[in-house]
TORKOL-4160 file (C-alpha; in steps of 0.2 Angstrom, whole numbers, padded with zeros to 4 digits, m for minus):
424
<pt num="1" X="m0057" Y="0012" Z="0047"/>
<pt num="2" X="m0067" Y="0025" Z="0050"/>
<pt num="3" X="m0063" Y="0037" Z="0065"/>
<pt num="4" X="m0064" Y="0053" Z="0073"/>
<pt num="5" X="m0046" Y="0060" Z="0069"/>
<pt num="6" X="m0044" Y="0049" Z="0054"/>
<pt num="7" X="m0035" Y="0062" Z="0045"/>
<pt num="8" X="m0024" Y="0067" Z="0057"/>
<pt num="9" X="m0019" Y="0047" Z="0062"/>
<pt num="10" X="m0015" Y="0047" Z="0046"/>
<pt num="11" X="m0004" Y="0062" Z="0044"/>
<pt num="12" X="0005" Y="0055" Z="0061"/>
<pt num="13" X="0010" Y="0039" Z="0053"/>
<pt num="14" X="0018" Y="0047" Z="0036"/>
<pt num="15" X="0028" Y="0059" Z="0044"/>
<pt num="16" X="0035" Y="0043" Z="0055"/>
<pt num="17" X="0035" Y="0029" Z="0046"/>
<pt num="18" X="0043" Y="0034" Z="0029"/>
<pt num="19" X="0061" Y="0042" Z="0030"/>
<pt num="20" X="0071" Y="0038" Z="0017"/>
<pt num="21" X="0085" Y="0025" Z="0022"/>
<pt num="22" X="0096" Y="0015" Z="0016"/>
<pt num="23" X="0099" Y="m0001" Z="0030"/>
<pt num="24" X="0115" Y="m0008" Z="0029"/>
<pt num="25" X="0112" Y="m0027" Z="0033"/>
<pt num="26" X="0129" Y="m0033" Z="0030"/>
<pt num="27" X="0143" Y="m0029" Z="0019"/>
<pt num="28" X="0136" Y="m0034" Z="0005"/>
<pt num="29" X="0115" Y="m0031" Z="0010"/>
<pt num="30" X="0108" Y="m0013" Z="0007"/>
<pt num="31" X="0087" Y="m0012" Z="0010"/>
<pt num="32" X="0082" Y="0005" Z="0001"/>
<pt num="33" X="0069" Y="0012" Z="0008"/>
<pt num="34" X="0058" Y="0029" Z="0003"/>
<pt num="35" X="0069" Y="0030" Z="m0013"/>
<pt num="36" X="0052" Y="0029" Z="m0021"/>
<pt num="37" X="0035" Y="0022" Z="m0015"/>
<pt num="38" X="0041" Y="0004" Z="m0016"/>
<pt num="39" X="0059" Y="m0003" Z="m0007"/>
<pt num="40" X="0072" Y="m0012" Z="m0018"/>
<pt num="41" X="0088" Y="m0024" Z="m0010"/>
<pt num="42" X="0102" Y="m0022" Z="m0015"/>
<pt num="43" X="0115" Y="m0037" Z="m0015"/>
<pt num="44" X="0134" Y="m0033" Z="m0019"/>
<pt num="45" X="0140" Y="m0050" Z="m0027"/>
<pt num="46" X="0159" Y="m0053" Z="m0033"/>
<pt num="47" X="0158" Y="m0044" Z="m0048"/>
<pt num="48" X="0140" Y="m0035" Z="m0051"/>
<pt num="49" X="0124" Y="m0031" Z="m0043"/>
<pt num="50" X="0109" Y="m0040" Z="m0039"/>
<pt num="51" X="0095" Y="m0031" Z="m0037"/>
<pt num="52" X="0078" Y="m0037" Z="m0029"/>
<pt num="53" X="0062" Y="m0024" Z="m0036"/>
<pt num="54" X="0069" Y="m0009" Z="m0043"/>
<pt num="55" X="0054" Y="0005" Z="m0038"/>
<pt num="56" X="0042" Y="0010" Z="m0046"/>
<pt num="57" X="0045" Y="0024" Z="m0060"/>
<pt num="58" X="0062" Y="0032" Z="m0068"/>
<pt num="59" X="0063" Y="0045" Z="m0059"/>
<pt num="60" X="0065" Y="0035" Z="m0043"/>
<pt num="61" X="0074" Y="0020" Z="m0052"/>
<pt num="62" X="0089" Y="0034" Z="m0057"/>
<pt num="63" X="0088" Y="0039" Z="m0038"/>
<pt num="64" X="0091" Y="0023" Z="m0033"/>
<pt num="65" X="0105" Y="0019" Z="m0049"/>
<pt num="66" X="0115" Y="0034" Z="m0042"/>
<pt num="67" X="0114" Y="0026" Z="m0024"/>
<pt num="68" X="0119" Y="0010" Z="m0027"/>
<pt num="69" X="0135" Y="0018" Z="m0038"/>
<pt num="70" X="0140" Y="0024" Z="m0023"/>
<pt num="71" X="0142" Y="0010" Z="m0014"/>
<pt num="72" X="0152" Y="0001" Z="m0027"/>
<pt num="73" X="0155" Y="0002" Z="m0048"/>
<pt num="74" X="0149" Y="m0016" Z="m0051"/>
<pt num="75" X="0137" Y="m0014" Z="m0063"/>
<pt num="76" X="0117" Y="m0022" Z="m0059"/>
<pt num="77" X="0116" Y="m0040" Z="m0070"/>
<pt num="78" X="0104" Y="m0047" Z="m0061"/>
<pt num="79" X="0086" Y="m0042" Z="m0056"/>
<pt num="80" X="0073" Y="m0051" Z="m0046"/>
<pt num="81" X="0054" Y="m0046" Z="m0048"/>
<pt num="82" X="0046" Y="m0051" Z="m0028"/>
<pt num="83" X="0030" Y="m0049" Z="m0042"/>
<pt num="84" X="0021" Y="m0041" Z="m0056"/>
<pt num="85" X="0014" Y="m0027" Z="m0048"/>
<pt num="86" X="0020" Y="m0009" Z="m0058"/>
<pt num="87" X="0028" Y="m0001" Z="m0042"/>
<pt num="88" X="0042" Y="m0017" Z="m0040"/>
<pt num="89" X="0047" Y="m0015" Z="m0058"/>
<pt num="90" X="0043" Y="0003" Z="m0066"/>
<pt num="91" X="0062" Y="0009" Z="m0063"/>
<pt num="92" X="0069" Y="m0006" Z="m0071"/>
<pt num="93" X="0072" Y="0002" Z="m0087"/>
<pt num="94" X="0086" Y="0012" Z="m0082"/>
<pt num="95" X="0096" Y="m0003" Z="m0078"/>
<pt num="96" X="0091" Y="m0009" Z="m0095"/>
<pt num="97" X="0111" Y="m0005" Z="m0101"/>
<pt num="98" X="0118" Y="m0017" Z="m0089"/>
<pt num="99" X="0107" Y="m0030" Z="m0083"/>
<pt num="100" X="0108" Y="m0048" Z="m0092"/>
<pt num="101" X="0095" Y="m0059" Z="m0081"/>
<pt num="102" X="0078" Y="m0052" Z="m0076"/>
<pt num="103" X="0071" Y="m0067" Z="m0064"/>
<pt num="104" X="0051" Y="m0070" Z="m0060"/>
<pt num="105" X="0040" Y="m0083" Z="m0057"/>
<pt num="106" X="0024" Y="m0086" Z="m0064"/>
<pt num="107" X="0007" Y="m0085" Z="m0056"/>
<pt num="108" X="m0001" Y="m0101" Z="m0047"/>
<pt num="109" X="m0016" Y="m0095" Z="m0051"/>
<pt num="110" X="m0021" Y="m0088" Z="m0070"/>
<pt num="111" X="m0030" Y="m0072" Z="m0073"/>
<pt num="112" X="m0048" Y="m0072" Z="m0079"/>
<pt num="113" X="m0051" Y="m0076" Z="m0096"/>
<pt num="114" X="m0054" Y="m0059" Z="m0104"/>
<pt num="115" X="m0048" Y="m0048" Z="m0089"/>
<pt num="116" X="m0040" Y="m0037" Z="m0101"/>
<pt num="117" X="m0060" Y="m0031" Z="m0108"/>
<pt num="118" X="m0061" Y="m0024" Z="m0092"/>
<pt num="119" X="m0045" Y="m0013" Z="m0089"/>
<pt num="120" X="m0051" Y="0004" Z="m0094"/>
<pt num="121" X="m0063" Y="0002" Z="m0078"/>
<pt num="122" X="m0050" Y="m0007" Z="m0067"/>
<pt num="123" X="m0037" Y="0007" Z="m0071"/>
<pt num="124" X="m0051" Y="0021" Z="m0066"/>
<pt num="125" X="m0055" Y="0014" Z="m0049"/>
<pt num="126" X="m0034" Y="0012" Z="m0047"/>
<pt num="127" X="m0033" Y="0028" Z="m0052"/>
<pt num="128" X="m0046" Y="0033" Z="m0039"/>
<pt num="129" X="m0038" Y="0022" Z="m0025"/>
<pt num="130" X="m0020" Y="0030" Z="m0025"/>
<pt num="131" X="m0027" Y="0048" Z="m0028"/>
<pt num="132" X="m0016" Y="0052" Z="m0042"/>
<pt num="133" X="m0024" Y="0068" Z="m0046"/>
<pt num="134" X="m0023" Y="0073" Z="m0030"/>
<pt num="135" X="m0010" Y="0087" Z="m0022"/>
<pt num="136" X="0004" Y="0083" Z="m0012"/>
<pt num="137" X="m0005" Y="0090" Z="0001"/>
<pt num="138" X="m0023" Y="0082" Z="m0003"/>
<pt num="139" X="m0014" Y="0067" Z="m0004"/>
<pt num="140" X="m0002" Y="0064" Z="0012"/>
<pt num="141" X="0003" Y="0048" Z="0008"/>
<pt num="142" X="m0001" Y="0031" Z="m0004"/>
<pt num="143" X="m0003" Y="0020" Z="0014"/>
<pt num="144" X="0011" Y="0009" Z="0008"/>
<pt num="145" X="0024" Y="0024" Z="0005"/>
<pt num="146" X="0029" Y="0041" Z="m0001"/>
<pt num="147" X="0021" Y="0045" Z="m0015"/>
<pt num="148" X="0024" Y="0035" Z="m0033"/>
<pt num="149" X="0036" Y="0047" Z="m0043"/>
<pt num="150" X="0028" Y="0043" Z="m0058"/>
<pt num="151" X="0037" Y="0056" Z="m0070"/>
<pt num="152" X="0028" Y="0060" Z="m0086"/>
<pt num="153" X="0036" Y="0045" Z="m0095"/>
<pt num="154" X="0026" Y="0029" Z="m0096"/>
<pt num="155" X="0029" Y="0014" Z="m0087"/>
<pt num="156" X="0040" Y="0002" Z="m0098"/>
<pt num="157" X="0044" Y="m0016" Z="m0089"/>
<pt num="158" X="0060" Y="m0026" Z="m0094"/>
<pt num="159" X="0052" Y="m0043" Z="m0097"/>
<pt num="160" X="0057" Y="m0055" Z="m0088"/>
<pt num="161" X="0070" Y="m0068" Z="m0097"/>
<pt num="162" X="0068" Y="m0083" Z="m0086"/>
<pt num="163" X="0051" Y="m0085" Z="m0078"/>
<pt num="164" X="0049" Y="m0101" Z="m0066"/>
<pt num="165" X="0034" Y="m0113" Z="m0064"/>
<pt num="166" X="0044" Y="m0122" Z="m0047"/>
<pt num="167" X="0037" Y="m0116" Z="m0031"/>
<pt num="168" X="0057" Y="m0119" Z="m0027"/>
<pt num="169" X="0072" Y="m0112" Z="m0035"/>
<pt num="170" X="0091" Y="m0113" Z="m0027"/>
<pt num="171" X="0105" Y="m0105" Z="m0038"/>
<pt num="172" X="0119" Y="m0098" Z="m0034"/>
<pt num="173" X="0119" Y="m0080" Z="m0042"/>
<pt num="174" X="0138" Y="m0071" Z="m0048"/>
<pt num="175" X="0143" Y="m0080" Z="m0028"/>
<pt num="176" X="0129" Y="m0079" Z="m0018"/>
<pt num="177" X="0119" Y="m0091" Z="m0013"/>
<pt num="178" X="0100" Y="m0087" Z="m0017"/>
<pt num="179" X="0084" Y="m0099" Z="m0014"/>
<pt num="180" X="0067" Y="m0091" Z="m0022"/>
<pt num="181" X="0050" Y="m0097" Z="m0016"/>
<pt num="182" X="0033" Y="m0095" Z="m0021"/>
<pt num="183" X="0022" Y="m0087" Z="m0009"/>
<pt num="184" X="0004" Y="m0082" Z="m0015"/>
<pt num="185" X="m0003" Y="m0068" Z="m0006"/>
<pt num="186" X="m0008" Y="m0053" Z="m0010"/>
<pt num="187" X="m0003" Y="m0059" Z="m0030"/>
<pt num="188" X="m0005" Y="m0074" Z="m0037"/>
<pt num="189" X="0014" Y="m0073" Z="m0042"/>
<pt num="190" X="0023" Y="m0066" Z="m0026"/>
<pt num="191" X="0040" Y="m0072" Z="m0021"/>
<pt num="192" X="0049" Y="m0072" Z="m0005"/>
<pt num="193" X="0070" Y="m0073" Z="m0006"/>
<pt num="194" X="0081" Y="m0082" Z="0007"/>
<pt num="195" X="0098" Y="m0077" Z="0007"/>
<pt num="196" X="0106" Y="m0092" Z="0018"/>
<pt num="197" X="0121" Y="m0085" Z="0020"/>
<pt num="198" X="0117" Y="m0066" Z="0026"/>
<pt num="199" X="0101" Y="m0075" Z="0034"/>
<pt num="200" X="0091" Y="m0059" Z="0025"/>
<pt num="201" X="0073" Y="m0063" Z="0020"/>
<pt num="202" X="0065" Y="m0051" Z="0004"/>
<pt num="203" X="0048" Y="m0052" Z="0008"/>
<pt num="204" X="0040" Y="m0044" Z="m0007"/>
<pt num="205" X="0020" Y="m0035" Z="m0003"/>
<pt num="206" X="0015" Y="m0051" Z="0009"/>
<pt num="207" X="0022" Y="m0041" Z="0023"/>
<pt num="208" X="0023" Y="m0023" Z="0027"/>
<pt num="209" X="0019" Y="m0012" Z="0039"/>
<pt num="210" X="0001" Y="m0010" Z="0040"/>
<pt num="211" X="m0017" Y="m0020" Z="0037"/>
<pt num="212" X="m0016" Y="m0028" Z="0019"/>
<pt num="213" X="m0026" Y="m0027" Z="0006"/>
<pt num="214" X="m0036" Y="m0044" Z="0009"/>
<pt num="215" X="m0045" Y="m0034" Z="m0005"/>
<pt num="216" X="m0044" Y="m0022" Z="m0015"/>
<pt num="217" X="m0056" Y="m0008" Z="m0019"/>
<pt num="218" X="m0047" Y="m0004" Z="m0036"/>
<pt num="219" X="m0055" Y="m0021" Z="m0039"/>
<pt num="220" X="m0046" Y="m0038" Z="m0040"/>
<pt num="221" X="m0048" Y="m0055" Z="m0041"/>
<pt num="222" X="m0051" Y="m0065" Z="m0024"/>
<pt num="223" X="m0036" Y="m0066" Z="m0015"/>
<pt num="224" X="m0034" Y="m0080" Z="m0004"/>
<pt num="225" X="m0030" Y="m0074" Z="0011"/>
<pt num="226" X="m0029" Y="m0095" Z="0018"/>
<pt num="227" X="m0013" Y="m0096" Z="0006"/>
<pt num="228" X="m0008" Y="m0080" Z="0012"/>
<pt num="229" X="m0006" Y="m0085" Z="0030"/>
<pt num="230" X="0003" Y="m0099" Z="0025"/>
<pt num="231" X="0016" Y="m0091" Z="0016"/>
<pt num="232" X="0017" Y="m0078" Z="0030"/>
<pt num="233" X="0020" Y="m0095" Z="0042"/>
<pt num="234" X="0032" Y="m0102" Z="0027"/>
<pt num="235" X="0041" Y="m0086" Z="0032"/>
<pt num="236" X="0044" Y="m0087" Z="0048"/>
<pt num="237" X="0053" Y="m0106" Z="0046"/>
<pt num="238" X="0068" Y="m0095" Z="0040"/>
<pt num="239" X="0080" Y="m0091" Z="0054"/>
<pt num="240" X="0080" Y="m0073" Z="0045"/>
<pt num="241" X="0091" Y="m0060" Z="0057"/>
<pt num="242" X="0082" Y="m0047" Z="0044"/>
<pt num="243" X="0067" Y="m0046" Z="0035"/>
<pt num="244" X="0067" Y="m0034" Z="0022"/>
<pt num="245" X="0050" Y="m0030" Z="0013"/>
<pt num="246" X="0043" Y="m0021" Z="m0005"/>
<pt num="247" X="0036" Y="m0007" Z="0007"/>
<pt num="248" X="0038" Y="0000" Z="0024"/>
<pt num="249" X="0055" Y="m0002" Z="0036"/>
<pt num="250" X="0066" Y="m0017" Z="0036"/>
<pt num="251" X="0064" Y="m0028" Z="0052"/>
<pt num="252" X="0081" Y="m0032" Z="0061"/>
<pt num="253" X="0083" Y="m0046" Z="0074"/>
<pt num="254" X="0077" Y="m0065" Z="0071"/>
<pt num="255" X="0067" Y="m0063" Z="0088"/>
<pt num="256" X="0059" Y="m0047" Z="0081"/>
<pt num="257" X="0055" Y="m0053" Z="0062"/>
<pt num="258" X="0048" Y="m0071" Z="0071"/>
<pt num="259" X="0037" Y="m0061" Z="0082"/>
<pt num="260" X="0030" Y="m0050" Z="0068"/>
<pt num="261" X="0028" Y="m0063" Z="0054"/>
<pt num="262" X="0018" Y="m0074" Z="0069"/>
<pt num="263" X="0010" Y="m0060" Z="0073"/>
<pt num="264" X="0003" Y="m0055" Z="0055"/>
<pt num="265" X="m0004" Y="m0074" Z="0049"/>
<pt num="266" X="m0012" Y="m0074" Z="0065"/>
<pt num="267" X="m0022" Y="m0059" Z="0064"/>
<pt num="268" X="m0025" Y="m0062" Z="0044"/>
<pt num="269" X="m0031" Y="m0081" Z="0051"/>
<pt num="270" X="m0041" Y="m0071" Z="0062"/>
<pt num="271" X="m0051" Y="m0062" Z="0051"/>
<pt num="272" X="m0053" Y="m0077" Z="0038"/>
<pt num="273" X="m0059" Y="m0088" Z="0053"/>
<pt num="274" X="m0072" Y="m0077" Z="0060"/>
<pt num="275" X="m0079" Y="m0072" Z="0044"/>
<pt num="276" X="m0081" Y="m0091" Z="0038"/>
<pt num="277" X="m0090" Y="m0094" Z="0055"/>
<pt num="278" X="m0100" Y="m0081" Z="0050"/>
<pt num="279" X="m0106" Y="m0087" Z="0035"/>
<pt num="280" X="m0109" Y="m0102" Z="0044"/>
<pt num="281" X="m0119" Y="m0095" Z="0056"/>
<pt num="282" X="m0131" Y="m0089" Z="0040"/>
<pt num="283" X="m0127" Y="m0070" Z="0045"/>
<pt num="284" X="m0129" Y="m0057" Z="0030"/>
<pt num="285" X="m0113" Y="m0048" Z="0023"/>
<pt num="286" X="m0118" Y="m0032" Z="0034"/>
<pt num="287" X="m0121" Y="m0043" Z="0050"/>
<pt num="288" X="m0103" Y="m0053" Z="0046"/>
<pt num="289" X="m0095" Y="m0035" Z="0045"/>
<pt num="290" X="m0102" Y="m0027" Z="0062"/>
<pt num="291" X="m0097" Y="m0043" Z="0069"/>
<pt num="292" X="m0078" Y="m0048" Z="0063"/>
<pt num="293" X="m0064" Y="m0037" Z="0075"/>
<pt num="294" X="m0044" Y="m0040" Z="0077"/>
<pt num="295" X="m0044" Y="m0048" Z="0093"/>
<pt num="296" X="m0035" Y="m0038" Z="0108"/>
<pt num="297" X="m0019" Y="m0045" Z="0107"/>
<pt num="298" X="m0017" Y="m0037" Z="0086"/>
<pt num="299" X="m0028" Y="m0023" Z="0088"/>
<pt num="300" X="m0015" Y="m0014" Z="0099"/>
<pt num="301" X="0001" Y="m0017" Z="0087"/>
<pt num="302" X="0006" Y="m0004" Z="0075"/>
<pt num="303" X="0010" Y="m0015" Z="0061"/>
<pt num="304" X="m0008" Y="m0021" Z="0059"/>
<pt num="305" X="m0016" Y="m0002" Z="0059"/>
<pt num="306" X="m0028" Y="0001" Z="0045"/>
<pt num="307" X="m0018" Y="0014" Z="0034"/>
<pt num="308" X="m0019" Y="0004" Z="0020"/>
<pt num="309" X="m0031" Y="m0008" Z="0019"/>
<pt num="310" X="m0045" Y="m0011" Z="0032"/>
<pt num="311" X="m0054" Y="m0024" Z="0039"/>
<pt num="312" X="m0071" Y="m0021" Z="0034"/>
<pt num="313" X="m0067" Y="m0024" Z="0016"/>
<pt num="314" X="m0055" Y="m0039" Z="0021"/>
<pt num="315" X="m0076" Y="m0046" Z="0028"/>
<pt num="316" X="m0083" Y="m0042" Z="0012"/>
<pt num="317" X="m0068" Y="m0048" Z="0001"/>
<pt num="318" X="m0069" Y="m0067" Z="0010"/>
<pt num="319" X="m0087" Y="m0067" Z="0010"/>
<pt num="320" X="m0086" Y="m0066" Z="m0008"/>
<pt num="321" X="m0073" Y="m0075" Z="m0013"/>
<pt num="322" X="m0081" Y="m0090" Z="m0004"/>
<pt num="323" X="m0099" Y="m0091" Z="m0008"/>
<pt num="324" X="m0100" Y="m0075" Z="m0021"/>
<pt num="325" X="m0113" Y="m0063" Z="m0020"/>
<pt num="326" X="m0129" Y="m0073" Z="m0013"/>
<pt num="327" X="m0132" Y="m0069" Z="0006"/>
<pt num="328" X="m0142" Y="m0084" Z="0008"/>
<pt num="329" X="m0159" Y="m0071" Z="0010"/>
<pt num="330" X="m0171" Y="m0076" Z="m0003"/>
<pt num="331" X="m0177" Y="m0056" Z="m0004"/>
<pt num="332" X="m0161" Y="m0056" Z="m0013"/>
<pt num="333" X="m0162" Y="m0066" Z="m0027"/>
<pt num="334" X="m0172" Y="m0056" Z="m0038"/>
<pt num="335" X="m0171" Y="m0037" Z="m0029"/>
<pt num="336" X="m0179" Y="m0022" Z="m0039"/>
<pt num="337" X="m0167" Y="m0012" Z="m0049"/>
<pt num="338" X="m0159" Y="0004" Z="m0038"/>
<pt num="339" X="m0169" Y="0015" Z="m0049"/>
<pt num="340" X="m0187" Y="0005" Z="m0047"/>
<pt num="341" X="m0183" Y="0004" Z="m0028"/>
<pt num="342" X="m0178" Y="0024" Z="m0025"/>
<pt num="343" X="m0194" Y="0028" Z="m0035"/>
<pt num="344" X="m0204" Y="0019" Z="m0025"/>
<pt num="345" X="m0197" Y="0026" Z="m0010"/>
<pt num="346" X="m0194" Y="0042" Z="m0011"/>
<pt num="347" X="m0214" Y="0047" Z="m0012"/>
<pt num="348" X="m0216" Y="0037" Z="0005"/>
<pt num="349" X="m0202" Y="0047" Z="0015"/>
<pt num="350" X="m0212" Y="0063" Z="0008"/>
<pt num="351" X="m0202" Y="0067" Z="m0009"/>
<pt num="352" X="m0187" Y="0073" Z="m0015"/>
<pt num="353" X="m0189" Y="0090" Z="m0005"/>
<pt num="354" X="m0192" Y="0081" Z="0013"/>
<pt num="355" X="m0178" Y="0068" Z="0008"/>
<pt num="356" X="m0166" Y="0082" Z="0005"/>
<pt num="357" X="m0172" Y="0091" Z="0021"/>
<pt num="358" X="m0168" Y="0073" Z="0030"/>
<pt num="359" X="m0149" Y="0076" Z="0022"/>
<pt num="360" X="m0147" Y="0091" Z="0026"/>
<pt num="361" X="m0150" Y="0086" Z="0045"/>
<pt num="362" X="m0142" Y="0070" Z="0044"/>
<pt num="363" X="m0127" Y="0084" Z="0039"/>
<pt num="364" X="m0128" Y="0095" Z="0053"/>
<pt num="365" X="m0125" Y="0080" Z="0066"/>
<pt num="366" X="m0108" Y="0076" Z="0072"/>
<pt num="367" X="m0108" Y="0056" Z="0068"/>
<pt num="368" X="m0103" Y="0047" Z="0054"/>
<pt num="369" X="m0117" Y="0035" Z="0055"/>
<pt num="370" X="m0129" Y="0051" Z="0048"/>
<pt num="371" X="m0117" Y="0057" Z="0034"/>
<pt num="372" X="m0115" Y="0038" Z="0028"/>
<pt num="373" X="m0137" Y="0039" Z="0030"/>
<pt num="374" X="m0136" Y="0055" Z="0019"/>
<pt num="375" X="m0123" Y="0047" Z="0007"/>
<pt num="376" X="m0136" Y="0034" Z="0004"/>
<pt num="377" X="m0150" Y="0046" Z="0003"/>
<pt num="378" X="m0143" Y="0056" Z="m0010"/>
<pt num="379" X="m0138" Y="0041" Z="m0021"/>
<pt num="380" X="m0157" Y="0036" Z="m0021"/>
<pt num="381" X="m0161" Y="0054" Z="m0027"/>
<pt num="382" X="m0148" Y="0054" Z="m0040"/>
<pt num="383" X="m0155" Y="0036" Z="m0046"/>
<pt num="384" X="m0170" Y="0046" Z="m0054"/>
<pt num="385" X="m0162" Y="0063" Z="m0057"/>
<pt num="386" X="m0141" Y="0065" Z="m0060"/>
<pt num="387" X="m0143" Y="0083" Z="m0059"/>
<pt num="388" X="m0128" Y="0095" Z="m0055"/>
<pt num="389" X="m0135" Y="0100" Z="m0038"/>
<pt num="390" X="m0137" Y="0083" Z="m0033"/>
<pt num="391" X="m0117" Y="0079" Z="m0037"/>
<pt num="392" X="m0111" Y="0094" Z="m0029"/>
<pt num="393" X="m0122" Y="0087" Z="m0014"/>
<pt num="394" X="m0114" Y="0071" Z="m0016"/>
<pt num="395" X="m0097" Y="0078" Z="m0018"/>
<pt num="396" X="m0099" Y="0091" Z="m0002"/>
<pt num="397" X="m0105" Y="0073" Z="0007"/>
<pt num="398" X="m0087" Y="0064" Z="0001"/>
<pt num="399" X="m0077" Y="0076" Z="0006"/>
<pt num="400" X="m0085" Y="0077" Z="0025"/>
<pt num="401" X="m0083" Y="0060" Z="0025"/>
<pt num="402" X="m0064" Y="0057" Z="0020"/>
<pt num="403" X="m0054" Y="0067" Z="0035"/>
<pt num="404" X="m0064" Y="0050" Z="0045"/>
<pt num="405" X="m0055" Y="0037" Z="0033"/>
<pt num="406" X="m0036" Y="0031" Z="0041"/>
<pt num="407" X="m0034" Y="0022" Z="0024"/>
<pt num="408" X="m0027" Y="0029" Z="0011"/>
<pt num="409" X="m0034" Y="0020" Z="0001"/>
<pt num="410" X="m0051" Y="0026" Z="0008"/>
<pt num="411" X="m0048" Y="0043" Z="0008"/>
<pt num="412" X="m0042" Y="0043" Z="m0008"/>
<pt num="413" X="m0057" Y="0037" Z="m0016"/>
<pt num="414" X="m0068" Y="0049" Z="m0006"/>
<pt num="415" X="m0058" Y="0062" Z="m0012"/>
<pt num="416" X="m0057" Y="0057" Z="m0031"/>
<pt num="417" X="m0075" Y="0054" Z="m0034"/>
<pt num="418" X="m0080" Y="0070" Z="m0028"/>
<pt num="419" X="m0068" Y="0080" Z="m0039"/>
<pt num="420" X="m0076" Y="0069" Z="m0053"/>
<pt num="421" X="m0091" Y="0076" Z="m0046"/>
<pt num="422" X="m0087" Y="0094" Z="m0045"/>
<pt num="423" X="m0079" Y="0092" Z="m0064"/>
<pt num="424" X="m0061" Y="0094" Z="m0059"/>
């Protein structure tokens, strides 16, 4: 979302919401929280430790090692993967000594054929999307958490050593009781775990504290956000006294995490159902996006607040994934190139120096509506000539525009790209 004091919303909510804590649940329940940009659980069993995620990096995996060694000497045996995403398991390694079972689940849904052709593009745009060039200070927070303590060693995974197809699995883990359910949502291979006995709920990244990402910018495949809700309203049949997620604060009270879990698959539902009528209604992907709003009643909660994702890509990322990239407008179907379109245009708006005299006006007004028109312009100037003064245009255009962004995500990208830009 795009506002006035974008910037400084943003600032507000990561110097509130991310503390480090370590939540006692019960005796033998400890949610870590800001040990790293990711949360772990950690369950005391009779003789060792399970441990559910284990953050993201070794620098913050050893934070959390020498936490959980004070609490008690059982060694961790036991880790539980919530999914495959590289902030739940990059500080596994350093229980690598110990730990005898790694448990995941497979995805429902397979990858793309041939996915992996495209990961040198997919890893530049994630790149871009969690600002990892950027300062401490340029960067204020990743959305979900404190910043990814990445270290300067690469990520290494512990594989998993038993990897489950069931959509249910009940065991009974070194004395506790554990049942683990698949739950696609934001990954195809997302988990939640029920711990009867301590009436705990790990959530994994289908719940936290903020819009989702319905879509991603780094670029994904279609995430259903239909069997999303439903996992979220899977959820909430648990009489869970504490839900405990893979990011942001733990939720205490069954009253509480009923109320929150209802709340979320009803706004997500929200969003899914208007855009569909949408489409129904024949309206393009812009007219869908102008037209889709949180109702009331979720707008004003700030669990649902767009520091993550946002709801305008959330539009675009259902349109999509339902009917692909035709709007149903048959000027579409064939549309001259950028490059054939801008040259055309350009001479008709007066040439490159009246359209650069239109950016610069579009600049001095106070609205974001004109920087986005002169964000535009100067991509169709740059679609005939990429020259250095046109980048630093573009660049200067970015970085007016990304104090307006409350996602971090957003304002990362902004960010990014125009250092790319300027050559930094």
């Amino acid at each position: 979302m795009l506002t006035k004091d974008g910037e400084l919303e943003l600032k507000k909510y990561a110097d509130k919401e991310f503390p480090q804590t370590l939540t006692k649940v019960n005796d033998r329940i400890y949610h870590a929280f800001s040990f790293g940009h990711s949360n772990a659980t950690i369950i005391i069993a009779q003789s060792s430790v399970i441990l559910i995620d284990t953050l993201e990096s070794e620098p913050s995996g050893r934070l959390l090692k020498a936490t959980i060694e004070k609490l008690t000497a059982k060694p961790v045996k036991t880790i539980i993967y919530t999914h495959g995403h590289p902030d739940h398991w990059g500080g596994a390694e350093v229980f690598a000594e110990s730990v005898e079972e790694v448990i995941a689940f497979a995805p429902k849904n397979k990858p793309l054929k041939h996915t992996e052709i495209i990961n040198p593009i997919l890893g530049k745009r994630a790149f871009r999307q969690f600002g990892y060039s950027l300062s401490d200070e340029e960067l204020i927070t990743q959305g979900l958490g404190i910043r990814e303590k990445r270290g300067e060693k690469p990520l290494k995974i512990i594989k998993p050593t038993t990897v489950y197809e069931d959509w249910e699995v009940e065991r009974v883990i070194d004395g506790v009781k554990i049942k683990m359910v698949a739950a696609p949502g934001e990954t195809d291979d997302q988990i939640f775990v029920w711990l009867e006995d301590d009436r705990a709920l790990c959530c994994g990244d289908n719940y936290y504290a903020c819009w989702p990402n319905l879509y991603a910018i780094r670029g994904s495949q279609y995430r259903d956000v239909a069997s999303w809700v439903d996992s979220l309203r899977a959820m909430s049949q648990y009489p869970a006294q504490a839900l405990l997620p893979g990011h942001t604060k733990a939720i205490l009270g069954e009253q509480k995490v009923q109320e929150v879990l209802e709340n979320y698959a009803g706004a997500l539902e929200s969003i899914l159902l208007q855009t569909l009528e949408c489409l129904n209604r024949g309206l393009s992907v812009s007219e869908a996006v102008e037209t889709v709003k949180l109702p009331s009643q979720y707008a004003s909660l700030g669990y649902l607040k767009e520091f993550y994702g946002s709801i305008d890509w959330s539009v675009r990322g259902i349109y999509q994934g339902y009917v692909g990239w035709f709007d149903g407008n048959p000027t579409n179907l064939h549309p001259l190139s950028d490059k054939e379109y801008a040259e055309r245009l350009i001479p008709l708006l007066g040439g490159r120096e009246k359209v650069e005299q239109i950016i610069a006006e579009a600049l001095n007004a106070e609205d974001f509506k004109d920087w986005q028109w002169a964000l535009q312009l100067c991509d169709m100037l740059m679609q005939a000539d990429k020259s250095s003064e046109l980048k630093k245009l573009k660049a200067e255009i970015l970085l007016k525009i990304a104090p307006l962004e409350t996602s971090a995500n957003g304002r990362h990208y902004y960010q990014t790209v125009a250092k790319e830009l300027l050559g930094e």
